[in-house]
Every structure is written in C-alpha cells, then in structure tokens.
PDB file of the backbone (N, CA, C, O) and the ligand in Angstrom, with CONECT records:
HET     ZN  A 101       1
ATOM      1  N   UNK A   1     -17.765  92.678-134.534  1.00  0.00           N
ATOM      2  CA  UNK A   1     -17.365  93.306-133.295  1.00  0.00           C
ATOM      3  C   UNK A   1     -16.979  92.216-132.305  1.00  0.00           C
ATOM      4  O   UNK A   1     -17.133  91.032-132.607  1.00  0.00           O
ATOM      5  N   UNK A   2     -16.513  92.563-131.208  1.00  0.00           N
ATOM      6  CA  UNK A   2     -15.616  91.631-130.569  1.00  0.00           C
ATOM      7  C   UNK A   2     -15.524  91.944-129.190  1.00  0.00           C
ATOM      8  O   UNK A   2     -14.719  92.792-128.803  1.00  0.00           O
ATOM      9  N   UNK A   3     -16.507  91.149-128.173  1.00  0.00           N
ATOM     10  CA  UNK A   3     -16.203  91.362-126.752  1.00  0.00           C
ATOM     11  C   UNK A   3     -15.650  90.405-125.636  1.00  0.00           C
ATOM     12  O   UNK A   3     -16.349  89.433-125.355  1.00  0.00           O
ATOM     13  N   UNK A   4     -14.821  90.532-125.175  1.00  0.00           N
ATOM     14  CA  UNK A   4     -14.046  90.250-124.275  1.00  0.00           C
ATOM     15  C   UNK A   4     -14.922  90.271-122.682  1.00  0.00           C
ATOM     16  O   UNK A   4     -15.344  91.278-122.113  1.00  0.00           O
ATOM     17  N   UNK A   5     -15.008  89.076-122.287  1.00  0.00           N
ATOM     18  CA  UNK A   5     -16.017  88.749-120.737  1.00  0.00           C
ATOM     19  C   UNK A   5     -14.844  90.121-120.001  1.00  0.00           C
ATOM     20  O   UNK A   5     -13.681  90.296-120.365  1.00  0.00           O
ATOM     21  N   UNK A   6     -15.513  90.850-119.026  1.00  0.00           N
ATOM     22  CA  UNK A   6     -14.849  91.638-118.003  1.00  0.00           C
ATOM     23  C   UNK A   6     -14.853  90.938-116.794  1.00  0.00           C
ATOM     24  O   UNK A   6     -15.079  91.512-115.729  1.00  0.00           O
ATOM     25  N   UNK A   7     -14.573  89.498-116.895  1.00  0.00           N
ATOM     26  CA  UNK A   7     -14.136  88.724-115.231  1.00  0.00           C
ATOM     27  C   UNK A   7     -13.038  88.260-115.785  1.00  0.00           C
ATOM     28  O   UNK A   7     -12.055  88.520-115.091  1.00  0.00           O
ATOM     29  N   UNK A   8     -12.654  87.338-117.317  1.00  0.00           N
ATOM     30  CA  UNK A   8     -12.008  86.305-117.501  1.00  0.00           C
ATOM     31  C   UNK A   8     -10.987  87.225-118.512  1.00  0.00           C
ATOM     32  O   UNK A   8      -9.856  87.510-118.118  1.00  0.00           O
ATOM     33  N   UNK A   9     -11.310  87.514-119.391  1.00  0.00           N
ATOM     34  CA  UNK A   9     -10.819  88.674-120.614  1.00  0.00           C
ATOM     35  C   UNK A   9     -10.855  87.863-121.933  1.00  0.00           C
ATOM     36  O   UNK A   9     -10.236  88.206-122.940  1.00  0.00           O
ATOM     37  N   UNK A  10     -11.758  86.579-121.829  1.00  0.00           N
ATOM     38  CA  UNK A  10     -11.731  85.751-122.894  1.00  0.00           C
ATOM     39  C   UNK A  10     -13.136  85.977-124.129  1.00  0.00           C
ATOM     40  O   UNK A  10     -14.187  86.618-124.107  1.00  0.00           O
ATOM     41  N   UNK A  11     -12.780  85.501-124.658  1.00  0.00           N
ATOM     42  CA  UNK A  11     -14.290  86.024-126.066  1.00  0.00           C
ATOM     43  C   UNK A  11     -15.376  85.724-125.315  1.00  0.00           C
ATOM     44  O   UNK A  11     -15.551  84.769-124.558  1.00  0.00           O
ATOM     45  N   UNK A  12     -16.327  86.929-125.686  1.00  0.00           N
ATOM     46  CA  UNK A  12     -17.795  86.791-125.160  1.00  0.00           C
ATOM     47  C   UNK A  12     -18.502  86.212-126.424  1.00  0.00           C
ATOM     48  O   UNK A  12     -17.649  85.797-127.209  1.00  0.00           O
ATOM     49  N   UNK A  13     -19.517  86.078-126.792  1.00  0.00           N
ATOM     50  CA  UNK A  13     -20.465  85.684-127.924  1.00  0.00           C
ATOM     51  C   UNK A  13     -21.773  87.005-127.356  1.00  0.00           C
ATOM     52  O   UNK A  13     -22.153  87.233-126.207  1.00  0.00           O
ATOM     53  N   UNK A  14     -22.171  87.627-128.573  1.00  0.00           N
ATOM     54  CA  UNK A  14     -23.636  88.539-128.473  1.00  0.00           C
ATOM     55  C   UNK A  14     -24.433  87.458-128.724  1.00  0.00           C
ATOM     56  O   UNK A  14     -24.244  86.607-129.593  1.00  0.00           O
ATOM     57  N   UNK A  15     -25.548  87.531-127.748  1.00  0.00           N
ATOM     58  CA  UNK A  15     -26.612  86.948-128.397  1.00  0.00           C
ATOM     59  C   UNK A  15     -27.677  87.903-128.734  1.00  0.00           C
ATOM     60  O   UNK A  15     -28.576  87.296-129.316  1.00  0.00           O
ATOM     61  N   UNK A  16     -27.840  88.690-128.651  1.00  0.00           N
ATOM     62  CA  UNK A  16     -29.096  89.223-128.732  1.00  0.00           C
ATOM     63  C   UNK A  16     -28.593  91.511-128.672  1.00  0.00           C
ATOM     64  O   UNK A  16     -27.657  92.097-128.130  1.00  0.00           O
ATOM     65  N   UNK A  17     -29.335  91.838-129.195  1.00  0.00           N
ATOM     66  CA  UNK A  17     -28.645  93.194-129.123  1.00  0.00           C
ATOM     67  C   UNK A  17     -29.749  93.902-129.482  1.00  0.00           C
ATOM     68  O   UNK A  17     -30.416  93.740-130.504  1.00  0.00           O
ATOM     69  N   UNK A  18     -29.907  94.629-128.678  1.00  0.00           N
ATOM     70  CA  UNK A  18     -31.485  95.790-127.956  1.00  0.00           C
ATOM     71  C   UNK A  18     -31.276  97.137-128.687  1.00  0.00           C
ATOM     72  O   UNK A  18     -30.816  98.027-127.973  1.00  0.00           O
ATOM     73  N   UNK A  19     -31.493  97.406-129.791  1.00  0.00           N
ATOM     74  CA  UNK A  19     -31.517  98.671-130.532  1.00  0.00           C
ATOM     75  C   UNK A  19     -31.975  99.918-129.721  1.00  0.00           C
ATOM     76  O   UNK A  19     -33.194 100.026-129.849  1.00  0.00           O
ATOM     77  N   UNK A  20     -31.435 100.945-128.897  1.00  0.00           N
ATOM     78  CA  UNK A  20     -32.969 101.810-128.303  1.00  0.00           C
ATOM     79  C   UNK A  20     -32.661 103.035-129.846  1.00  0.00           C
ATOM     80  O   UNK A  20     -33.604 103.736-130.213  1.00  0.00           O
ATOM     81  N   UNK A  21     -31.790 103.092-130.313  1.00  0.00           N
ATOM     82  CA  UNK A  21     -32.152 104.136-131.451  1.00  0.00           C
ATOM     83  C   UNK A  21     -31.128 103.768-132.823  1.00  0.00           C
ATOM     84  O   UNK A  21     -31.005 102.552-132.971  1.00  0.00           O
ATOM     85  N   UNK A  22     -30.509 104.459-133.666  1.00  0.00           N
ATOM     86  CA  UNK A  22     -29.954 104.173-134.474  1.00  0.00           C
ATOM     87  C   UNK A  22     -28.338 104.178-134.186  1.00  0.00           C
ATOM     88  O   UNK A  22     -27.414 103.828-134.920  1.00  0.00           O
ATOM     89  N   UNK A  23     -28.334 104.703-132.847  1.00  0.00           N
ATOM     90  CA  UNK A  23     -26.971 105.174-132.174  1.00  0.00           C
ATOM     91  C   UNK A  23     -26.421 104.430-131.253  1.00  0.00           C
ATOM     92  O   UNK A  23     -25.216 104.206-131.136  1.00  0.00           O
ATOM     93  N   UNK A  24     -27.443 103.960-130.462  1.00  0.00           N
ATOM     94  CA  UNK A  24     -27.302 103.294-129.256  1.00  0.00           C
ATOM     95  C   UNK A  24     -27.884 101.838-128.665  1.00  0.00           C
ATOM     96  O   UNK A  24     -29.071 102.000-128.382  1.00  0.00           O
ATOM     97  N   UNK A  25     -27.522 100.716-128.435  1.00  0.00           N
ATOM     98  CA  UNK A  25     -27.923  99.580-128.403  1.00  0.00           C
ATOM     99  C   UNK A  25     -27.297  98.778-126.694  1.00  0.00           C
ATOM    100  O   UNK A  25     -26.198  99.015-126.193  1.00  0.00           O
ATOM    101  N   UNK A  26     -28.088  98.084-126.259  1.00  0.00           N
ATOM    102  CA  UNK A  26     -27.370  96.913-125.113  1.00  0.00           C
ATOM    103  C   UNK A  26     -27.219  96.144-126.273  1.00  0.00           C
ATOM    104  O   UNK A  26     -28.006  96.142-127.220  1.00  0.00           O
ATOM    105  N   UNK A  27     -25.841  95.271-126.145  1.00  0.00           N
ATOM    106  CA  UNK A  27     -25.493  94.136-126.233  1.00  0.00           C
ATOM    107  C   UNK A  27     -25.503  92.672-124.867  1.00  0.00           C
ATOM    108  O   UNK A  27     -25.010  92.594-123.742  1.00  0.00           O
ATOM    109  N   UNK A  28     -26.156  91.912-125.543  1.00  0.00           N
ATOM    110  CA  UNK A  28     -26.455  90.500-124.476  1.00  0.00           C
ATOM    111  C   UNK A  28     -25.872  89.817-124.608  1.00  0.00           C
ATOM    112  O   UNK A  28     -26.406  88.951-125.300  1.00  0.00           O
ATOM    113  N   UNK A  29     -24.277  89.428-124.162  1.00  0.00           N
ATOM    114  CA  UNK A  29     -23.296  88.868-123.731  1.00  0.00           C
ATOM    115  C   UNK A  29     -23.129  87.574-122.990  1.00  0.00           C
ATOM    116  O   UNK A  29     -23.486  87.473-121.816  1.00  0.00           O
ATOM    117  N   UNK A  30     -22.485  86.385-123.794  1.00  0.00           N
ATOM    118  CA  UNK A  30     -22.143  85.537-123.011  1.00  0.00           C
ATOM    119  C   UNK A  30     -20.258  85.317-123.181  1.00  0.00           C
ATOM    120  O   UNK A  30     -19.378  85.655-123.972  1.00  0.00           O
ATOM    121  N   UNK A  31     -20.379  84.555-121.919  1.00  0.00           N
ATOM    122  CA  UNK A  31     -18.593  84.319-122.058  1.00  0.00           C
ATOM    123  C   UNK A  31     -18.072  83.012-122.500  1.00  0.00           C
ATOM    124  O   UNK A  31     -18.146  82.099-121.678  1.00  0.00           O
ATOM    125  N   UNK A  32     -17.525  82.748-123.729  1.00  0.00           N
ATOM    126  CA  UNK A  32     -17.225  81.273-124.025  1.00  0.00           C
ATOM    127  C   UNK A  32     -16.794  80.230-123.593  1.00  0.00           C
ATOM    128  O   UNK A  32     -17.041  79.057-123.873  1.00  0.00           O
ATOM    129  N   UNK A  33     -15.762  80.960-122.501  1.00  0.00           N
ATOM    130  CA  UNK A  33     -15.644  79.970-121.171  1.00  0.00           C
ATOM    131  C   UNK A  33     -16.260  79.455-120.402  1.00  0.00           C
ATOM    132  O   UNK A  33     -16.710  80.088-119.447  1.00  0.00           O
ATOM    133  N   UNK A  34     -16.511  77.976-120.583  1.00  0.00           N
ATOM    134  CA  UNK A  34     -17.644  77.448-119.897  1.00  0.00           C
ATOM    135  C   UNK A  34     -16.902  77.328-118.388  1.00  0.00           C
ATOM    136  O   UNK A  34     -17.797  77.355-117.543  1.00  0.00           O
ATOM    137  N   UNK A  35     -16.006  77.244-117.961  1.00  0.00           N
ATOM    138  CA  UNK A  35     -15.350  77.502-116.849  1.00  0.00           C
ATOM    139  C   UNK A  35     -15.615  78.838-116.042  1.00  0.00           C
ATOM    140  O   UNK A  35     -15.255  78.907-114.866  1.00  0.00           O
ATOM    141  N   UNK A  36     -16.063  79.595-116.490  1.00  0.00           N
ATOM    142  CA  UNK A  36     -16.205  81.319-116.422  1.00  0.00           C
ATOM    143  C   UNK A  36     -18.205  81.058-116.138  1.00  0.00           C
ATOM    144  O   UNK A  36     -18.888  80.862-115.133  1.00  0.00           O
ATOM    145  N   UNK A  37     -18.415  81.153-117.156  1.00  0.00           N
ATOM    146  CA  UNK A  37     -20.577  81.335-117.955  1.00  0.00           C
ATOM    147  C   UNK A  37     -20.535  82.819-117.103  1.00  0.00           C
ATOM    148  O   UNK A  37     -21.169  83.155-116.103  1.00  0.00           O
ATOM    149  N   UNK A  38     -19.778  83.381-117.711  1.00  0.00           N
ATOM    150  CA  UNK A  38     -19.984  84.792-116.815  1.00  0.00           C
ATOM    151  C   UNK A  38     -21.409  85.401-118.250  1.00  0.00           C
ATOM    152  O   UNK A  38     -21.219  85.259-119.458  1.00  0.00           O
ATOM    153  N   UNK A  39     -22.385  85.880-117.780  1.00  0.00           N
ATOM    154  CA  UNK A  39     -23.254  86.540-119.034  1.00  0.00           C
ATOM    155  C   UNK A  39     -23.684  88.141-118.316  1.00  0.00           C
ATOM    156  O   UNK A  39     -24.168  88.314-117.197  1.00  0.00           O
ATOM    157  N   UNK A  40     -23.347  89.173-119.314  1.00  0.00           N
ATOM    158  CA  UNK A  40     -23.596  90.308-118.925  1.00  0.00           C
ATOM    159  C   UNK A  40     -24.077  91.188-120.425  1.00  0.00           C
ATOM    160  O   UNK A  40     -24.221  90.768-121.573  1.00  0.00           O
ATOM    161  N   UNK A  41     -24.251  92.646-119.803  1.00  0.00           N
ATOM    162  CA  UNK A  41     -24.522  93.484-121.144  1.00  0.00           C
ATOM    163  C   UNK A  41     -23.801  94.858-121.233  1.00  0.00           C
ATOM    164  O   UNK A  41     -23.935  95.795-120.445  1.00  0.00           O
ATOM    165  N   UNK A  42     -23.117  94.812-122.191  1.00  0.00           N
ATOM    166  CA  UNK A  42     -22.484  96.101-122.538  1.00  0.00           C
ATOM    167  C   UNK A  42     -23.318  96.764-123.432  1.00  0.00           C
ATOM    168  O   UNK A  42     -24.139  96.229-124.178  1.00  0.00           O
ATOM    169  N   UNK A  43     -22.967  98.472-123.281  1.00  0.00           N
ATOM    170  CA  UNK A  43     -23.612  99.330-123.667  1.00  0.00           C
ATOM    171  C   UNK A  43     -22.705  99.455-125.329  1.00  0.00           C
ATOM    172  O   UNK A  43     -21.475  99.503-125.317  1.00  0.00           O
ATOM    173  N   UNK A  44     -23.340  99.489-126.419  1.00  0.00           N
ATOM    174  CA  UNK A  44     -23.173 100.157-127.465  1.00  0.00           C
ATOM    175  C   UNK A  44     -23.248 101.613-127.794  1.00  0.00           C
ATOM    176  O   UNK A  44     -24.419 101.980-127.695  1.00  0.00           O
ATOM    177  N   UNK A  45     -22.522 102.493-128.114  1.00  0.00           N
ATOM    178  CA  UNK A  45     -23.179 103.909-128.212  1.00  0.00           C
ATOM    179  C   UNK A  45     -22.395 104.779-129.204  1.00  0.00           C
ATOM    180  O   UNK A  45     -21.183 104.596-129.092  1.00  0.00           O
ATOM    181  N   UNK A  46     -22.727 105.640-130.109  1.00  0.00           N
ATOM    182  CA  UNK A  46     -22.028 106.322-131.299  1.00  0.00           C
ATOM    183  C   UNK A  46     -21.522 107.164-130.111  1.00  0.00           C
ATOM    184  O   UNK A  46     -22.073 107.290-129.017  1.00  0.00           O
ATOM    185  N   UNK A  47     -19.925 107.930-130.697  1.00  0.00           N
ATOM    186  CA  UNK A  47     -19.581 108.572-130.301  1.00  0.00           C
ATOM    187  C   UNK A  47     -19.503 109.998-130.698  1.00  0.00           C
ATOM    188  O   UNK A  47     -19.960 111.056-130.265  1.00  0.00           O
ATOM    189  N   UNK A  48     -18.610 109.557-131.871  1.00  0.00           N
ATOM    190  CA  UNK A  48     -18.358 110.971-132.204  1.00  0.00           C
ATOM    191  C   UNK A  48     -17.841 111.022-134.057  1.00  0.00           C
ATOM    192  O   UNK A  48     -16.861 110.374-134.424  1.00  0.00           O
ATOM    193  N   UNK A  49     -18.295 111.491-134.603  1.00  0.00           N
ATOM    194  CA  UNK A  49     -17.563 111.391-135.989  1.00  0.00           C
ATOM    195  C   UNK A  49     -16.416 111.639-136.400  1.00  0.00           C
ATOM    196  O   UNK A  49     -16.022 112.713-135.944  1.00  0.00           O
ATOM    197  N   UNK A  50     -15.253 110.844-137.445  1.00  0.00           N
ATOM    198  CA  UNK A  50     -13.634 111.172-137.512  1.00  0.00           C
ATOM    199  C   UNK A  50     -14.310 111.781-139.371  1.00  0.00           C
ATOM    200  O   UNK A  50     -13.626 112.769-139.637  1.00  0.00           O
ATOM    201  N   UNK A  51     -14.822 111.643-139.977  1.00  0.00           N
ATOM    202  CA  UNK A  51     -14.832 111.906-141.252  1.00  0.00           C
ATOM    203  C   UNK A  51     -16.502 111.934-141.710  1.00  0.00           C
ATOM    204  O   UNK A  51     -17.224 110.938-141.698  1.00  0.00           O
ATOM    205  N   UNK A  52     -16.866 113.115-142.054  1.00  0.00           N
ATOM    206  CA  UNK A  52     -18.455 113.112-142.551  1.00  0.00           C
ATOM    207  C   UNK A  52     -18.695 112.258-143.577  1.00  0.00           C
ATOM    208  O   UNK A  52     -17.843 111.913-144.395  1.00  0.00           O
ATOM    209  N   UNK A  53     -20.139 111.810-143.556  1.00  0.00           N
ATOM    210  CA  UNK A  53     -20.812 111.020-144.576  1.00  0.00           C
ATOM    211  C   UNK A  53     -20.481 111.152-145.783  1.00  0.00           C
ATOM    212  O   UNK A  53     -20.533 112.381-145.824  1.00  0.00           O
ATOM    213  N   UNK A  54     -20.130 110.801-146.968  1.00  0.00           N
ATOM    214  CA  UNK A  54     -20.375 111.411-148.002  1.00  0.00           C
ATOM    215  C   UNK A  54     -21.655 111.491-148.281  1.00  0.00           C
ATOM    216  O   UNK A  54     -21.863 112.491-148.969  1.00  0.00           O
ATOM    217  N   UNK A  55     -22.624 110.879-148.055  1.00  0.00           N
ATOM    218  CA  UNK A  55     -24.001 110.686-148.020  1.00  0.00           C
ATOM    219  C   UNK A  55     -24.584 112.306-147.861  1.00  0.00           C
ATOM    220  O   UNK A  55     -25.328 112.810-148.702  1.00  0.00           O
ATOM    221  N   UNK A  56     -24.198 112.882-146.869  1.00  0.00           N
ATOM    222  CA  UNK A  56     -24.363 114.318-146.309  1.00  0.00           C
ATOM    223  C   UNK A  56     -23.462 115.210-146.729  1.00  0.00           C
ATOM    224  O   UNK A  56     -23.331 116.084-145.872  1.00  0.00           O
ATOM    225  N   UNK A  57     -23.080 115.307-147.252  1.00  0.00           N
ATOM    226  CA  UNK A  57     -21.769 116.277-147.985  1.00  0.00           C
ATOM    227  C   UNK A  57     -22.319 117.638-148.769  1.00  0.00           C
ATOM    228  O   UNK A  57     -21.632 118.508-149.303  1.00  0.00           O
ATOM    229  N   UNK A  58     -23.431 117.575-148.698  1.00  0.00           N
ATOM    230  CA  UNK A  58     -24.166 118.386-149.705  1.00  0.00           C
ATOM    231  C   UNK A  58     -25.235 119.184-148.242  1.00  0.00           C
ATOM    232  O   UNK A  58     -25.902 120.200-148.437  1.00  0.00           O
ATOM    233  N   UNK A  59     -25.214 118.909-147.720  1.00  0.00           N
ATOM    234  CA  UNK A  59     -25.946 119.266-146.303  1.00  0.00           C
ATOM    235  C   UNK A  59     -25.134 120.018-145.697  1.00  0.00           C
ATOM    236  O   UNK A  59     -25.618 121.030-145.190  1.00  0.00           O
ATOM    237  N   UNK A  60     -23.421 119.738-145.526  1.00  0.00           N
ATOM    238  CA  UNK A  60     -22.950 120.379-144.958  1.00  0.00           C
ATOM    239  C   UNK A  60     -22.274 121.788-145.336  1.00  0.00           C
ATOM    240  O   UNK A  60     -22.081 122.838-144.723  1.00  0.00           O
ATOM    241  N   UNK A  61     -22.011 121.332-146.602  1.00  0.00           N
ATOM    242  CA  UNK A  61     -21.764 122.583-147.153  1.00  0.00           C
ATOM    243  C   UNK A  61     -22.897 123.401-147.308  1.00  0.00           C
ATOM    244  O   UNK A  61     -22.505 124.537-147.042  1.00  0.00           O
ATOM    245  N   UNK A  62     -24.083 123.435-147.595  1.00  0.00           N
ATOM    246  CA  UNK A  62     -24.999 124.143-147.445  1.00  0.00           C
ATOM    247  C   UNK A  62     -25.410 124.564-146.026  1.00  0.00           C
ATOM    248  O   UNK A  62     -26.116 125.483-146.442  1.00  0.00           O
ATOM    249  N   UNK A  63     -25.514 124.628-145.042  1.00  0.00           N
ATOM    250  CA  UNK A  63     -25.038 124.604-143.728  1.00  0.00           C
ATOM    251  C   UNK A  63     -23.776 125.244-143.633  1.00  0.00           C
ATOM    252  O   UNK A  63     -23.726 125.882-142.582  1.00  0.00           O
ATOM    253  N   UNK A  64     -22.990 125.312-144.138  1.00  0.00           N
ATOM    254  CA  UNK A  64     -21.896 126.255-144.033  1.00  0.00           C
ATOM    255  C   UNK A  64     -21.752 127.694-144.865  1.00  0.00           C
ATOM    256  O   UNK A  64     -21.098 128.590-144.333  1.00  0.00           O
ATOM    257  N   UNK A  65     -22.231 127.867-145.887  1.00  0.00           N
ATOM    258  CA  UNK A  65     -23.080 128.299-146.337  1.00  0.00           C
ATOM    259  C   UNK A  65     -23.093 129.080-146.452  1.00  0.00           C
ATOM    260  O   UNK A  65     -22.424 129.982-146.957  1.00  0.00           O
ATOM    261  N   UNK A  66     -24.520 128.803-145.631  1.00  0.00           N
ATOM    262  CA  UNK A  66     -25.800 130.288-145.102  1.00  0.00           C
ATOM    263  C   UNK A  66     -25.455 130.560-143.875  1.00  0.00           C
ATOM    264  O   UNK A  66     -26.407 130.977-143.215  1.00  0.00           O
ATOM    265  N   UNK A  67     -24.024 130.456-143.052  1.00  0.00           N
ATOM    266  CA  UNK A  67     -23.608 131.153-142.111  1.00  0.00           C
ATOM    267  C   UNK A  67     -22.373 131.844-142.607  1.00  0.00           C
ATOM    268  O   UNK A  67     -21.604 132.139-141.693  1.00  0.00           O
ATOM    269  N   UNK A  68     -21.987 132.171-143.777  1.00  0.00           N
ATOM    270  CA  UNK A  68     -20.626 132.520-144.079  1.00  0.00           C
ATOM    271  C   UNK A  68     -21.355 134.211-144.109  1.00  0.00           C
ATOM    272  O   UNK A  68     -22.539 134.521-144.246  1.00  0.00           O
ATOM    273  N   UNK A  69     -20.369 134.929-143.959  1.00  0.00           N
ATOM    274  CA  UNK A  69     -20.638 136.205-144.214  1.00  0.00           C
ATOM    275  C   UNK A  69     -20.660 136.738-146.261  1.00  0.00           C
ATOM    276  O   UNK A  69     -20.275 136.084-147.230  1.00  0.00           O
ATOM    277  N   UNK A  70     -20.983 137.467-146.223  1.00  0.00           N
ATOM    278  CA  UNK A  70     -21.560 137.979-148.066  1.00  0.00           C
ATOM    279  C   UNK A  70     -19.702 137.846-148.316  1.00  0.00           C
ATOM    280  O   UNK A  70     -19.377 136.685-148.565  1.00  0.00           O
ATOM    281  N   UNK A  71     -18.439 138.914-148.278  1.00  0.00           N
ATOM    282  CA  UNK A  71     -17.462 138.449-148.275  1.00  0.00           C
ATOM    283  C   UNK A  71     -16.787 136.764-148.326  1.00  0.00           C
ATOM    284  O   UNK A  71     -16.229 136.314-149.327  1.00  0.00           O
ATOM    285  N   UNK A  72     -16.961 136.073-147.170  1.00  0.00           N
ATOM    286  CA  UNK A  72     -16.853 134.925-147.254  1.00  0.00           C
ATOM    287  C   UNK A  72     -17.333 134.120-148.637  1.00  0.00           C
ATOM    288  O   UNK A  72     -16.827 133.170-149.234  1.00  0.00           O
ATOM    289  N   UNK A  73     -18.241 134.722-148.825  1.00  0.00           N
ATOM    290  CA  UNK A  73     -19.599 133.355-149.759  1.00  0.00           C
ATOM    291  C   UNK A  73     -18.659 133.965-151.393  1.00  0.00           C
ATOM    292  O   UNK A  73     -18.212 133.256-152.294  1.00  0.00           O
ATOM    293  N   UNK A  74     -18.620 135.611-151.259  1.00  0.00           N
ATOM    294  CA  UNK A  74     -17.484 135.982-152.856  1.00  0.00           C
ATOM    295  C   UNK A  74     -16.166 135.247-152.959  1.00  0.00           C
ATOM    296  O   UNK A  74     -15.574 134.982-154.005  1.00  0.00           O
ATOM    297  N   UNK A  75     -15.870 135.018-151.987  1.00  0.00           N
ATOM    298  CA  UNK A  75     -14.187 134.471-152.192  1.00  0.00           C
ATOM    299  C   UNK A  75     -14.535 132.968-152.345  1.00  0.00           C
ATOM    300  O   UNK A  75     -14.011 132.384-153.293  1.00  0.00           O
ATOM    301  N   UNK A  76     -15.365 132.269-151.516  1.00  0.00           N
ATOM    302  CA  UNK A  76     -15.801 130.806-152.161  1.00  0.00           C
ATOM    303  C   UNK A  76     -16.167 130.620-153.523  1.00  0.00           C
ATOM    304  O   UNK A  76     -15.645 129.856-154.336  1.00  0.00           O
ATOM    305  N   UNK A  77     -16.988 131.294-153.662  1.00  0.00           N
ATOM    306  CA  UNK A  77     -17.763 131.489-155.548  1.00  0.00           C
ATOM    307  C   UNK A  77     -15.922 131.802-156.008  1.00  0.00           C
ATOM    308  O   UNK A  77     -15.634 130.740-156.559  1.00  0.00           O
ATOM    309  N   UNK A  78     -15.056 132.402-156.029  1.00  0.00           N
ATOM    310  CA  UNK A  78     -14.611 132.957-157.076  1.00  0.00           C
ATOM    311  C   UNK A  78     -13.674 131.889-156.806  1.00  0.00           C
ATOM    312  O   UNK A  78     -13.297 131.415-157.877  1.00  0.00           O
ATOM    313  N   UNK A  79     -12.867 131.017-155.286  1.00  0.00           N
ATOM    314  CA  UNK A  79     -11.829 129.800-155.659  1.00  0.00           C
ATOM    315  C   UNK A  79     -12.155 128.626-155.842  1.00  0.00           C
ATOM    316  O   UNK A  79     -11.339 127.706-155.893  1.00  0.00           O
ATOM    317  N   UNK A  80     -14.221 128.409-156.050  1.00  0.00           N
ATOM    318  CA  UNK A  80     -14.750 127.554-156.621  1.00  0.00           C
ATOM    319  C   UNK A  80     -14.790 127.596-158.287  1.00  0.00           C
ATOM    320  O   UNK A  80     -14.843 126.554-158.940  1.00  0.00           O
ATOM    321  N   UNK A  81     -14.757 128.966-158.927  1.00  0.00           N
ATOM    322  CA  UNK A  81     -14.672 129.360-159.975  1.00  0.00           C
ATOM    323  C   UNK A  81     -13.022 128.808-160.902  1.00  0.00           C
ATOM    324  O   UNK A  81     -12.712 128.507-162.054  1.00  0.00           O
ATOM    325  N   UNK A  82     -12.439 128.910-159.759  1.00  0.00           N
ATOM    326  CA  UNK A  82     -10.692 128.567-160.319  1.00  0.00           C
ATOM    327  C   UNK A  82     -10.622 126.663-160.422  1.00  0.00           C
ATOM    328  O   UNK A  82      -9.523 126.187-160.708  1.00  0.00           O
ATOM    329  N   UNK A  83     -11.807 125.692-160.183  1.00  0.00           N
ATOM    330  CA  UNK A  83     -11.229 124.570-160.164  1.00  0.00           C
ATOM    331  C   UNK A  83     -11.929 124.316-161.325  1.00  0.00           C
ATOM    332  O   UNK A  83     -11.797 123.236-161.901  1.00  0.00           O
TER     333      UNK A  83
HETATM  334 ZN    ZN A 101     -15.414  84.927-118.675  1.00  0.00          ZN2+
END
C-alpha cells in the first residue's frame, strides 16, 4: 500500500499500524521528505465488497435459499438439474 504525505504529496513510509478490528486500522505515517518530516495517521477501513469470497460461496447461496419462495427454490432445483 502506498501513502502519499497530505502537506507535500510525496511517499509517506507506515511505521506502525493499529489494528482496532479485522476491517479497520490507523496507519502511523511518516513523510520521506526530510525537508517536509511531516508524520501523521490515516484511517484504514473496509468498504464495501466488488466480488464475494469464494471462501463463503456456500453461505451465500444458502442464505439465498431459505428466503426464496417454494416456486423459486422448484425452478432452481430443476435449472440446477439441467447443468
Ligand atoms: Zn511531506
């Protein structure tokens, strides 16, 4: 990953990076410009997912599921049946 000081716009270096969960972290920031020594902390944070886990793939469809209506769940069984 790659941060840019917000005084100078030049490479920062992490030193140190504060986990508070599996999602979300401070990063402890210095600026390589010794002309600059600007040191600060940016926030790390998950956003949002573009493509599910494959890890979980089996979660979600089950989860999808047991909210489909009895109709719904026959026409899945039968164009799961066609592959
Ligand atoms: Zn800087």
């Amino acid at each position: 990953m790659r941060v840019s000081c917000s005084q100078c716009g030049e490479k920062a270096r992490i030193g140190k990076t504060n986990w508070f969960s599996r999602t979300s972290a401070d990063l402890y920031c210095s600026c390589t410009d010794a002309e600059c020594g600007h040191t600060f902390v940016m926030s790390l944070g998950f956003s949002h997912t573009l493509s599910p886990s494959a890890k979980n793939t089996n979660e979600l469809v089950m989860a999808l599921v047991k909210v489909m209506s009895l109709d719904q769940a026959k026409q899945l069984h039968s164009q799961l049946s066609l592959i």
